[in-house]
C-alpha positions as a Markdown table, in Angstrom:
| # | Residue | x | y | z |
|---|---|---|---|---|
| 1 | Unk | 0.0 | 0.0 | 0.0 |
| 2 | Unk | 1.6 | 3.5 | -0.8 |
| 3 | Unk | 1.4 | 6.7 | 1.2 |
| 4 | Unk | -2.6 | 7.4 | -0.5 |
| 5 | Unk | -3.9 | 4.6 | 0.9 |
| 6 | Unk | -4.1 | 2.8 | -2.9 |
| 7 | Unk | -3.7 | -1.0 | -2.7 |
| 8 | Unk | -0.4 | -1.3 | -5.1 |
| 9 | Unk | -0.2 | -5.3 | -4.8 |
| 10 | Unk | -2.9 | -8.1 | -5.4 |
| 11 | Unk | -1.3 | -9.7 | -1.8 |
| 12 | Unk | -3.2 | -7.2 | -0.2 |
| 13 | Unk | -6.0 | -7.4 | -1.0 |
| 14 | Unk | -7.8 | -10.0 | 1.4 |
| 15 | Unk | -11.0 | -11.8 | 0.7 |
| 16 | Unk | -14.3 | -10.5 | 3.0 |
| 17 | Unk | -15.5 | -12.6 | 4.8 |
| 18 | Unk | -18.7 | -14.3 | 3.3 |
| 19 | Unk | -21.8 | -13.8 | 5.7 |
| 20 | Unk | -23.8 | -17.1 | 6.1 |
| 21 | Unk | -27.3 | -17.5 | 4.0 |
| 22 | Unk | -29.9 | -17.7 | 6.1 |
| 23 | Unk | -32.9 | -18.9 | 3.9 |
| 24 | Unk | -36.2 | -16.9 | 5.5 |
| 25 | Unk | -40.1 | -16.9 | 3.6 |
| 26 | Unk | -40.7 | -14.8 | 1.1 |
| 27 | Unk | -44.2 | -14.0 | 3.2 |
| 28 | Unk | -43.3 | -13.4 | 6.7 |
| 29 | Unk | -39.4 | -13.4 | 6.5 |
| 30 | Unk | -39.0 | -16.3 | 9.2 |
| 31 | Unk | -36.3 | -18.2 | 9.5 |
| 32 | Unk | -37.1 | -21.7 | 7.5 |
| 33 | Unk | -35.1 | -24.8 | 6.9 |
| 34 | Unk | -34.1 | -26.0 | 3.3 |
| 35 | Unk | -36.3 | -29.4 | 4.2 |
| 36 | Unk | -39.7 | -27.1 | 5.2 |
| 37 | Unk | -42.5 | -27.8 | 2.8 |
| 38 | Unk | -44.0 | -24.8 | 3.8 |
| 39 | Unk | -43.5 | -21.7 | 6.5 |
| 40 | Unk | -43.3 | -23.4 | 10.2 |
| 41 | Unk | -44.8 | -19.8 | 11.1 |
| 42 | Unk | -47.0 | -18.5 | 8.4 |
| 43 | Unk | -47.5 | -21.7 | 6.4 |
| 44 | Unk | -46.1 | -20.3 | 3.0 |
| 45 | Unk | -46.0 | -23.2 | 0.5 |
| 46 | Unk | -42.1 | -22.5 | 0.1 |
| 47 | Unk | -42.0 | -25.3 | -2.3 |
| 48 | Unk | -45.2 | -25.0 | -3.9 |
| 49 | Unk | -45.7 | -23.4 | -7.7 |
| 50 | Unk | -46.1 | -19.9 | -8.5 |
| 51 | Unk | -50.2 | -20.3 | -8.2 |
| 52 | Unk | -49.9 | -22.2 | -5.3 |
| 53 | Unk | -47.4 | -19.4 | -3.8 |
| 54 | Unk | -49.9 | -16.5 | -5.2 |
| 55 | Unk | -52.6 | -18.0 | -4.6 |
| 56 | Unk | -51.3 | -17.8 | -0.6 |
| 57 | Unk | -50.4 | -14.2 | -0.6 |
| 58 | Unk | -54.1 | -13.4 | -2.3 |
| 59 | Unk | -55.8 | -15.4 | 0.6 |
| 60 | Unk | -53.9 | -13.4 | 3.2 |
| 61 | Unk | -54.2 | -10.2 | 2.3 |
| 62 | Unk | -57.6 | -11.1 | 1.8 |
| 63 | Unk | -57.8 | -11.8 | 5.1 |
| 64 | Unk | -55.8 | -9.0 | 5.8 |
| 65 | Unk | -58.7 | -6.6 | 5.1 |
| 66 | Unk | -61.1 | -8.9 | 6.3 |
| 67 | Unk | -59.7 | -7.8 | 9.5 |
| 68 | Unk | -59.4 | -4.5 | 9.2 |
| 69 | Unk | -63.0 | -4.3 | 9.1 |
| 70 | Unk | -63.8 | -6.6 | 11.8 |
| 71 | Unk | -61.4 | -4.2 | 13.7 |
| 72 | Unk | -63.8 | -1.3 | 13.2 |
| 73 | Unk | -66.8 | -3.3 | 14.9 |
| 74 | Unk | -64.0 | -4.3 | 17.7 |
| 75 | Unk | -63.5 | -0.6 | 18.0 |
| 76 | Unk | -67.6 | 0.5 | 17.7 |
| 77 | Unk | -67.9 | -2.3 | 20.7 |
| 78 | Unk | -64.4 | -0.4 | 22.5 |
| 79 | Unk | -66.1 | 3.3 | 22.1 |
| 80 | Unk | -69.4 | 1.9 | 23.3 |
| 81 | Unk | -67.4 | 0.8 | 26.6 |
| 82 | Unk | -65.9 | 4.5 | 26.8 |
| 83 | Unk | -70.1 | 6.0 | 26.1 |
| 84 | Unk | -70.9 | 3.9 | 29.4 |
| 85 | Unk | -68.2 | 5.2 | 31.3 |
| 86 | Unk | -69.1 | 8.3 | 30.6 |
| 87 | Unk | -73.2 | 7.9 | 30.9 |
| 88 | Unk | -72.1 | 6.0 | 34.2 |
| 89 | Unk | -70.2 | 8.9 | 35.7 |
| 90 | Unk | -72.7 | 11.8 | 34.4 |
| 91 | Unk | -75.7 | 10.2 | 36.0 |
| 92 | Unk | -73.9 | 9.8 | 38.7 |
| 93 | Unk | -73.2 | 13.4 | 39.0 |
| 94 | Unk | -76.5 | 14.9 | 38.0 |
| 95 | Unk | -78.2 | 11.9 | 40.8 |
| 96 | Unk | -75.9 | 13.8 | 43.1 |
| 97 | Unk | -77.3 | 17.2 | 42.1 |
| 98 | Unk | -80.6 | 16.3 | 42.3 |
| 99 | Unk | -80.3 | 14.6 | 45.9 |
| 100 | Unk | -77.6 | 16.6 | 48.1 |
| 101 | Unk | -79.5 | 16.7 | 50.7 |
| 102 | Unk | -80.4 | 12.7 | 50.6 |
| 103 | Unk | -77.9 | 10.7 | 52.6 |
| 104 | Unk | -77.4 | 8.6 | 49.8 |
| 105 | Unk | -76.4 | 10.6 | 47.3 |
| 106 | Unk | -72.9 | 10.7 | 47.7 |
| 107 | Unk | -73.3 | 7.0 | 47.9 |
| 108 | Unk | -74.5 | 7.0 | 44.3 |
| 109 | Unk | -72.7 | 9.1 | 42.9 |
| 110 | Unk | -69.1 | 6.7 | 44.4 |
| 111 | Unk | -71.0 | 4.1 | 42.9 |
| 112 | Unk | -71.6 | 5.6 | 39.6 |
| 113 | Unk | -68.1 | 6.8 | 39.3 |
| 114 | Unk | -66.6 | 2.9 | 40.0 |
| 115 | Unk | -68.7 | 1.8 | 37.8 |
| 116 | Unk | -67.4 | 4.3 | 34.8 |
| 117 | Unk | -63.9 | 3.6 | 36.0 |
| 118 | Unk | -64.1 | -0.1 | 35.6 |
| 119 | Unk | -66.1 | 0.3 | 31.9 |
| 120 | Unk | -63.5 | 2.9 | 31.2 |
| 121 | Unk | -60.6 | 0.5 | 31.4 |
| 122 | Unk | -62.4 | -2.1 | 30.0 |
| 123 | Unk | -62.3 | 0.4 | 26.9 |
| 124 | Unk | -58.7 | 0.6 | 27.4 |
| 125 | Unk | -57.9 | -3.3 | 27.9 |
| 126 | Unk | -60.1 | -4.0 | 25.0 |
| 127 | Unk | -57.4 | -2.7 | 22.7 |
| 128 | Unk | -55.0 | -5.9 | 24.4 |
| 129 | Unk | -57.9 | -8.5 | 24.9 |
| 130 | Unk | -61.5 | -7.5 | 23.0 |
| 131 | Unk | -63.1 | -10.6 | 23.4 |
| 132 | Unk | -62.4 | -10.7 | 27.4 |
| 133 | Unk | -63.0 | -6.9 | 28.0 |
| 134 | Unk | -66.3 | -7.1 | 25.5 |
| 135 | Unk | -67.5 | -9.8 | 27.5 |
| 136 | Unk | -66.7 | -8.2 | 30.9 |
| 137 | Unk | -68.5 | -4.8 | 29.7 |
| 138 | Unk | -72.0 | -6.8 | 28.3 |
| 139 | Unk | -72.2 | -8.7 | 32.2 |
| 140 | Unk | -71.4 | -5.9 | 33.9 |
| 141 | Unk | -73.9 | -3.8 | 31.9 |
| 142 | Unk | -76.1 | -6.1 | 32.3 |
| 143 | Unk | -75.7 | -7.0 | 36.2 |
| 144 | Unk | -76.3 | -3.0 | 36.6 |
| 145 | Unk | -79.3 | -3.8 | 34.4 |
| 146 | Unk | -81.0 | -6.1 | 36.6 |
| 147 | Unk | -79.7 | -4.4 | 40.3 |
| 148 | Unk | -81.6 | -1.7 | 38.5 |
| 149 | Unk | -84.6 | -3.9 | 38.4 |
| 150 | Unk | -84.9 | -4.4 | 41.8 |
| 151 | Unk | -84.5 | -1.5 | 43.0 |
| 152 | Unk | -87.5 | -0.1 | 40.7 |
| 153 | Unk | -89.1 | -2.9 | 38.7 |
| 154 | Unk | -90.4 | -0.1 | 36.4 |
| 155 | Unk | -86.5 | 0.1 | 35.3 |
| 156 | Unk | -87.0 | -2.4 | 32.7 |
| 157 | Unk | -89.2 | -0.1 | 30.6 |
| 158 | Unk | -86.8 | 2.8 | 31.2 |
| 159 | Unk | -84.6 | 3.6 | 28.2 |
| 160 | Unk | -85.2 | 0.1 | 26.7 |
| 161 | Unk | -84.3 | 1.1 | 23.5 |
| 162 | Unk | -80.8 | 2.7 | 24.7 |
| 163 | Unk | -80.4 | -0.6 | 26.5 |
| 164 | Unk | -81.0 | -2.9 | 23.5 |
| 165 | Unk | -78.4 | 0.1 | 21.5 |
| 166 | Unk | -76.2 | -1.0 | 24.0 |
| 167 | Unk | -76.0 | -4.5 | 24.3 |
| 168 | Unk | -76.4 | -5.1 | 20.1 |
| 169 | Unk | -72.8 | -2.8 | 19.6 |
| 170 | Unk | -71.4 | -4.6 | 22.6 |
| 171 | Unk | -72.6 | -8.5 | 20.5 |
| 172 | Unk | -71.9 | -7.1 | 17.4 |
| 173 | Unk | -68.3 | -6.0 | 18.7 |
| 174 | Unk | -67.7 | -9.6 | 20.6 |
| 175 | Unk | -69.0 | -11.5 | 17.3 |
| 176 | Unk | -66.1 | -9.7 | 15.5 |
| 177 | Unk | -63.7 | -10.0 | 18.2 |
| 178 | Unk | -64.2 | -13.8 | 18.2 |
| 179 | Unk | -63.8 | -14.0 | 14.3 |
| 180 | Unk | -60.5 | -12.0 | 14.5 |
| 181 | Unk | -58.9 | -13.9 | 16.9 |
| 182 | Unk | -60.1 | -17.0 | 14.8 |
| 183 | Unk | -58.6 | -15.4 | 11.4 |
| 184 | Unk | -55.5 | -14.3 | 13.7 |
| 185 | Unk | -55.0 | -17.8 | 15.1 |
| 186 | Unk | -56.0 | -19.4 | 11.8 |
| 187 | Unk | -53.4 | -17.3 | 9.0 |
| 188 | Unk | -50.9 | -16.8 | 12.3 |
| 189 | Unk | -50.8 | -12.9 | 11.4 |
């Protein structure tokens, strides 16, 4: 090598070193072994044809968008958990108002505020786990449905339609919770 830094001889050049191949899926770019018929993790045909191969990408980004929209009834059923926690603590607030001078209105209005605490994190854990949280909010909604009840049997007539609102967005929302996880489980994405 001369004073520039040039290489002046072919002895110095040295060879790099030559990184190891690791083979990985053209879908999910796992790690696979040379023997694997097809993706241990997203079940790729790594050895099937060209149709076979696009074929599989079609079906998953089929499925893809199949749950994107199931995540926007999963995220109807998640805002309707945030609307009772809100509903929860206002009427809690304006029973309050209405009956200071009743000894249990602060009583109500601590009840009304746990209860639009534990519906707002539902909301919030529903992003992690929708199908538990979903579940949690419709038998909690319902429990405070039927304490309701009988405390004033004439509850049941009271906002009915709200009530049936209610519990369809929170179904509707567990329905396509339950068939996201089974697409998720099913096309491991």
């Amino acid at each position: 090598m001369n004073i520039l830094g040039e290489i002046t001889s072919m002895e110095e050049l040295q060879p790099l070193p030559v990184a190891a191949f690791t083979p990985e899926c053209k879908c999910c770019f796992g790690k696979i072994n040379e023997a694997d018929q097809f993706c241990q993790a997203c079940g790729f045909p790594l050895k099937g044809s060209d149709e076979e191969q696009s074929q599989f990408f079609y079906n998953r980004n089929y499925q893809h968008m199949e749950m994107d929209g199931l995540k926007k009834k999963v995220q109807s059923a998640r805002t309707t958990l945030y609307v009772l926690a809100g509903y929860f603590l206002l009427a809690g607030l304006v029973l309050f108002a209405m009956n200071k001078s009743d000894d249990s209105a602060a009583g109500m209005l601590i009840s009304n505020a746990v209860v639009a605490v534990i519906f707002l994190a539902l909301g919030i854990w529903a992003d992690k786990k929708p199908v538990a949280s979903i579940i949690s909010g419709m038998v909690l909604y319902i429990l405070v449905i039927l304490m309701s009840i009988f405390q004033d049997p004439t509850n049941i007539i009271k906002g009915i339609i709200l009530k049936i609102i209610i519990i369809s967005y929170l179904v509707k929302g567990l329905m396509s919770a339950l068939e996201a996880e089974k697409i998720r489980k099913q096309y491991n994405i």
